[in-house]
C-alpha positions in Angstrom: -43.5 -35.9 -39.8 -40.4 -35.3 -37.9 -39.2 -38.5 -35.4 -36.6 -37.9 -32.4 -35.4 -41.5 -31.9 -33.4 -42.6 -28.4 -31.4 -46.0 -28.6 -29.8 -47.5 -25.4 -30.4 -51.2 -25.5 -26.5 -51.6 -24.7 -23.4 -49.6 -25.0 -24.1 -46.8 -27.7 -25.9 -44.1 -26.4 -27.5 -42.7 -29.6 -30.2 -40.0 -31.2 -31.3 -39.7 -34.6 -33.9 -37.2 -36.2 -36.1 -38.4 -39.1 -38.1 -36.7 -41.0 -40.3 -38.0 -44.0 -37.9 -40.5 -44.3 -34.6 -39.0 -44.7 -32.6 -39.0 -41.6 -31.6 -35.4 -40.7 -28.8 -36.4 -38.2 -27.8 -39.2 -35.7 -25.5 -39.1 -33.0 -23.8 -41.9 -31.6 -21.4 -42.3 -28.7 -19.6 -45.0 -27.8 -18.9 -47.0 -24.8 -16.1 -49.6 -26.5 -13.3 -47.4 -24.7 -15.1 -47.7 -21.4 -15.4 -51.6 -21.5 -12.3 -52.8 -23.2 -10.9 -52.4 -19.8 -13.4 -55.1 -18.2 -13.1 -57.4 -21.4 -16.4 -56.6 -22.0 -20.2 -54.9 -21.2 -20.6 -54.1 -17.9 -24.3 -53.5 -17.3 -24.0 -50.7 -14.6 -20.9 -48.6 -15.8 -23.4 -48.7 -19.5 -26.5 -47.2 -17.3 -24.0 -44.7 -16.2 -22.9 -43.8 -19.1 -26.3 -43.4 -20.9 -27.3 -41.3 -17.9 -23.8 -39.0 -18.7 -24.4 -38.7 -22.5 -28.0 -39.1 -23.5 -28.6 -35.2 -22.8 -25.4 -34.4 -25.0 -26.3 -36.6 -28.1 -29.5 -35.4 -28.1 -28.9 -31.8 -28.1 -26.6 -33.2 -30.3 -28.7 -34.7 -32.9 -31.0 -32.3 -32.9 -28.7 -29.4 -33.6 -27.3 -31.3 -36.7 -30.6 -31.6 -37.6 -31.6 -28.0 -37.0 -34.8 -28.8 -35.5 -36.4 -27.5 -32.2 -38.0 -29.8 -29.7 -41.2 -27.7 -30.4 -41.0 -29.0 -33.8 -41.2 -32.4 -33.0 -44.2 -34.6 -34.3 -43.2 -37.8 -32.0 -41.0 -39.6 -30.0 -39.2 -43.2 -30.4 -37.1 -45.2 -28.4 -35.9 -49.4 -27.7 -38.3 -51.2 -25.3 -35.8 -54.2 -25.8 -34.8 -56.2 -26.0 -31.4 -55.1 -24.3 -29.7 -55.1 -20.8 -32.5 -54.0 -18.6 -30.9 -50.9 -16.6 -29.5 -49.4 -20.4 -32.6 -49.7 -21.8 -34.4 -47.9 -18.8 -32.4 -44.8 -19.3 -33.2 -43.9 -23.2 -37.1 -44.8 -22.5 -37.5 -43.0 -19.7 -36.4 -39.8 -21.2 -38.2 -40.1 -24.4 -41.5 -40.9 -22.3 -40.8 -37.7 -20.9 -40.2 -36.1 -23.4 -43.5 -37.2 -25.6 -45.1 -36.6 -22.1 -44.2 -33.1 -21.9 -45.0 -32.1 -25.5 -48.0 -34.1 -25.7 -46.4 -35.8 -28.4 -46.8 -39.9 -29.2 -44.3 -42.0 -28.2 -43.5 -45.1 -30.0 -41.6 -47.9 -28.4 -39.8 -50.0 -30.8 -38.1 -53.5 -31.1 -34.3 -53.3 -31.6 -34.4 -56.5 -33.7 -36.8 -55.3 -36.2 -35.6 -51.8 -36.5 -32.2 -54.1 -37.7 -34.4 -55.4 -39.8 -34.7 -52.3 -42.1 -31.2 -50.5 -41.6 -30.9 -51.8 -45.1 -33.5 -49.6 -46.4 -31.7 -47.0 -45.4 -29.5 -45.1 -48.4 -29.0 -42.5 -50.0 -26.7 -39.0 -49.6 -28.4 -37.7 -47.0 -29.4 -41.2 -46.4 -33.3 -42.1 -46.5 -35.5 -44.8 -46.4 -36.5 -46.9 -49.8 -38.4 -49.6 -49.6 -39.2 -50.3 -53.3 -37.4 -54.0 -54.6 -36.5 -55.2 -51.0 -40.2 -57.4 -50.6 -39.9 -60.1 -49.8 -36.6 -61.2 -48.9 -34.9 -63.1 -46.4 -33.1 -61.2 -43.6 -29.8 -62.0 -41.3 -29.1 -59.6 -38.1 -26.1 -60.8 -37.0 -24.4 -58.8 -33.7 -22.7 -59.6 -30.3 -26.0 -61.2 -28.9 -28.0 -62.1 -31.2 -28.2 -64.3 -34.8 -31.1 -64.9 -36.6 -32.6 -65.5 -39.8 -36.2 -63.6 -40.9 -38.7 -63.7 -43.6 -39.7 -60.6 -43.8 -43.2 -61.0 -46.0 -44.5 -57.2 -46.5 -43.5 -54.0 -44.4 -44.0 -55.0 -41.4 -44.9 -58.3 -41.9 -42.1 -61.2 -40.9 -41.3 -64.5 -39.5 -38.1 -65.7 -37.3 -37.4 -68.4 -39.5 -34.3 -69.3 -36.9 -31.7 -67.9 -33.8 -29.3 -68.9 -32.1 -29.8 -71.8 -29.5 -26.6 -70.7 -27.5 -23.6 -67.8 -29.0 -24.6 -65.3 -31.5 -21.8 -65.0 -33.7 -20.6 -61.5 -32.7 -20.1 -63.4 -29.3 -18.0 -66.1 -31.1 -16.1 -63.4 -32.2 -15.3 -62.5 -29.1 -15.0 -64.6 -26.9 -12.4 -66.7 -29.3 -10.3 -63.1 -29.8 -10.0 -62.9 -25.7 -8.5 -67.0 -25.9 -6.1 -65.4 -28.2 -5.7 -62.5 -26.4 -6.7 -59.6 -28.6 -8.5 -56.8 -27.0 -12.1 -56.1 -26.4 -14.1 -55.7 -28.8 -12.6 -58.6 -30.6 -14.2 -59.0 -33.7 -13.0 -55.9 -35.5 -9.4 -57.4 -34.7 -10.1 -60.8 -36.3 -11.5 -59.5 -39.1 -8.0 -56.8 -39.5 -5.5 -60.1 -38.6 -7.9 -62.4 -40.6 -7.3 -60.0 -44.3 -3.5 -61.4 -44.0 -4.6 -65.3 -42.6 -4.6 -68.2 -44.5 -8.4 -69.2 -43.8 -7.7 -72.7 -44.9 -4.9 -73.1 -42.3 -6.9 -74.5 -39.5 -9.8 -76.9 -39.8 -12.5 -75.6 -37.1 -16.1 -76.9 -37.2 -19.0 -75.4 -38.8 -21.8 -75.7 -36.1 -25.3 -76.8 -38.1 -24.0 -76.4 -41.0 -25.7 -79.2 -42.6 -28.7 -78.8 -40.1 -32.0 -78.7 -42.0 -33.6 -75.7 -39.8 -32.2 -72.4 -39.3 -31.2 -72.1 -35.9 -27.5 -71.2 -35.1 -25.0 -72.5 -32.8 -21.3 -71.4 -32.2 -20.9 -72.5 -28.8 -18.9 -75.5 -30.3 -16.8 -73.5 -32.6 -15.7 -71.5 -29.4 -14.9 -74.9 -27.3 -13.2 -76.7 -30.3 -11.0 -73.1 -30.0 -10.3 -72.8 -26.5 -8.8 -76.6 -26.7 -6.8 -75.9 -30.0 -5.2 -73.2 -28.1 -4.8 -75.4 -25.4 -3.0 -78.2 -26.8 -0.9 -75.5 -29.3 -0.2 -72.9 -26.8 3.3 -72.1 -28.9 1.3 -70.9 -31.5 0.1 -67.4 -30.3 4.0 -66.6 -30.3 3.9 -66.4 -33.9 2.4 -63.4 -35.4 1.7 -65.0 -39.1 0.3 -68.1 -37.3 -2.4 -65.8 -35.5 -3.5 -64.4 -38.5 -4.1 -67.9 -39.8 -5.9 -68.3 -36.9 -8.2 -65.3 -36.9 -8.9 -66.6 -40.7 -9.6 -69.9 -40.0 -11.7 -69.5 -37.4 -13.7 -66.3 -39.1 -13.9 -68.7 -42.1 -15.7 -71.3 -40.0 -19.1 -68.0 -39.4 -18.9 -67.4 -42.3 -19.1 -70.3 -43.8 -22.6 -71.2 -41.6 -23.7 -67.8 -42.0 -23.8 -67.7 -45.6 -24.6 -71.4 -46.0 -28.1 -71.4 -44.1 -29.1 -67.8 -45.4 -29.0 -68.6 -48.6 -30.6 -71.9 -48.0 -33.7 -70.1 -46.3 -33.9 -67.8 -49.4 -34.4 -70.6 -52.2 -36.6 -72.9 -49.4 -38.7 -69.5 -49.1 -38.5 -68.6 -52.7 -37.3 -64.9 -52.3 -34.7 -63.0 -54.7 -33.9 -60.8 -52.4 -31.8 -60.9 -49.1 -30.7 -58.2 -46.7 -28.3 -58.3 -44.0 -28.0 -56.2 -40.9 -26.3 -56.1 -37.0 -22.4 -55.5 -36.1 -21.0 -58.7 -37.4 -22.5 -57.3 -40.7 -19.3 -54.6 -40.6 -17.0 -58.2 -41.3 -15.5 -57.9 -45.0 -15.2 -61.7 -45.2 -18.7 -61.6 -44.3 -19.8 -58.9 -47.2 -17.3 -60.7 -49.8 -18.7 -64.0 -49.5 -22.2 -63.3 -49.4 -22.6 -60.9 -52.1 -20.3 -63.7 -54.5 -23.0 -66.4 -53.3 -26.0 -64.4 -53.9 -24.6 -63.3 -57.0 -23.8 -66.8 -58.2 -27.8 -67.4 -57.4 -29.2 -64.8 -59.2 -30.5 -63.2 -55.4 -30.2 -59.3 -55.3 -28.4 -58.3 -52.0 -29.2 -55.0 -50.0 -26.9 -54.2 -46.7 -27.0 -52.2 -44.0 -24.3 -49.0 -44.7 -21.4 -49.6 -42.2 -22.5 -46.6 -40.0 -25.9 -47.9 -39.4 -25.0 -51.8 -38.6 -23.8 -51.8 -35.5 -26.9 -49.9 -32.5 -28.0 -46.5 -33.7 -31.0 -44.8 -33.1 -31.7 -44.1 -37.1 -33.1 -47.6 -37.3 -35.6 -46.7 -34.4 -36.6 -43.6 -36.1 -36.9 -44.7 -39.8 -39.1 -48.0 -37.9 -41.1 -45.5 -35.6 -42.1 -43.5 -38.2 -43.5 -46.3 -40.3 -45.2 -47.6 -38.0 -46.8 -44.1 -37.0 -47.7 -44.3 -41.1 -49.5 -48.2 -41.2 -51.8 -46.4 -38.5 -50.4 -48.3 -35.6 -51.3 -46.9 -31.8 -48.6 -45.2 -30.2 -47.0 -46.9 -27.1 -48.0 -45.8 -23.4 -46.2 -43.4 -21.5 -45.7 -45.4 -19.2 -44.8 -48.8 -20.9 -41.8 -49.9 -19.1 -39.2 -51.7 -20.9 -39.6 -55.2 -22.6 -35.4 -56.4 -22.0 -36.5 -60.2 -23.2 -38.4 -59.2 -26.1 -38.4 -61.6 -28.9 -38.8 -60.7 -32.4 -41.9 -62.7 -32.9 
């Protein structure tokens, strides 16, 4: 079975093939250039760019792949959830597409394709699923955080989100108080390898919170009024290292904290972790020493397939289209709310 897989849920414009498993190629271009100029996503200017590049990357991807379009068993794309106008562009064209070739199209949830980036490996990477069941599961990005039980293939529960900032948001939106460009994140975590993370003392949102719901709208405040009252501070280069590791100590700390809790309340060995925030290094160290120290067996997402991509919407299409489950309409429109149930 060979998969063409369409991912525009925000500001990558992406392809993948997959065949059997094995991803044969995925192309991926970005918008961060773009938006850095704005300080963040703008929602139009995205559209845009999809509209600009989708017919690229997809000649693209399959080129790399050396695959015709008559050789094409199905199509995928990302319902949502997403910015609604982004999300439009990639599903219209695979629709098409699938239309055209009277081939099935399969729409896809972006949050549960996240869900199995881990499973993908290998050189050329595939898809192994043997000795991740069950396991416990954080996707961690700009907009979203949330914690999964993911029971069988296919199978999960949201065990918890976030009630207001994902943590990728945190990221950012602290980094722009400190005056680091957009995207911010990547920035922290560079400044944050020379910090002293013990330097500041910033709260850890829920930490102690019995459920496993997130919240870092707090952390952000309790940042914007440090910077406030200590606005000397971002004059010194060492202090704003301390800074970016303090603060990136403070996620990470929750992060880690309420995954591994959900994986011994669960009673799973195995956890997996997945989303853009899953690129952090702080955020790799830490939880593979915790899970280690637990005896839990840890499987992450490679970096090139954390942050959107549409690999993740192939490998997921293409199980599904296995498990027997009916194609998506042609003319499903998109789902930009869509909740990982």
């Amino acid at each position: 079975m060979t998969i063409l897989a369409i991912e525009t849920s925000c500001d990558e414009t992406s392809a993948a093939v997959v065949r059997d498993g094995r991803i044969l190629s995925n192309a991926v271009s970005s918008q961060i250039a773009l938006h850095a100029e704005y300080g963040g996503v703008v929602p139009e200017l995205a559209a845009r760019e999809h509209l600009k590049n989708l017919p690229l990357v997809v000649r693209t991807a399959l080129g790399d792949a050396e695959i015709a379009v008559g050789q094409l068993d199905a199509v995928a794309a990302t319902l949502g959830p997403g910015l609604p106008m982004a999300l439009m562009v990639g599903l219209k064209a695979a629709q098409s597409l699938a239309f055209a070739r009277r081939k099935p199209f399969i729409g896809v949830n972006h949050h549960e394709a996240h869900l199995y980036s881990p499973w993908i490996s290998g050189n050329p990477p595939a898809a192994d699923f043997s000795g991740f069941l069950p396991n416990i599961s954080l996707i961690v990005s700009g907009g979203h955080t949330m914690l999964v039980l993911v029971k069988s293939e296919l199978k999960h529960r949201v065990l918890g989100s976030t009630v207001d900032d994902a943590a990728g948001e945190c990221f950012d939106k602290t980094g722009k108080l400190m005056g680091l460009a957009y995207p911010a994140g990547p920035e922290i975590d560079r400044l944050a390898e020379q910090g002293n993370p013990k330097a500041f003392d910033f709260p850890r949102p829920l930490l102690h919170d019995a459920g496993d719901d997130f919240s870092f709208s707090g952390l952000k405040t309790s940042v914007r009024y440090f910077l406030r009252d200590n606005p000397a501070l971002l004059e010194d280069a060492q202090k704003i290292r301390d800074l970016c590791a303090s603060i990136q100590a403070a996620i990470v700390e929750v992060l880690v904290a309420k995954t591994i809790r959900a994986a011994k309340r669960n009673g799973v060995r195995c956890v997996t972790m997945s989303g853009g925030v899953s690129c952090n290094r702080a955020l790799r160290r830490q939880l593979a020493l915790v899970c280690e120290k637990n005896g839990f067996s840890l499987h992450l997402a490679p970096q090139s397939f954390c942050t959107d991509n549409a690999a993740m919407i192939g490998i997921l299409a293409e199980r599904k289209l296995a498990q027997k489950i009916p194609a998506t309409g042609y003319d499903e429109d998109i789902q930009p709310g869509w909740e990982l149930a």
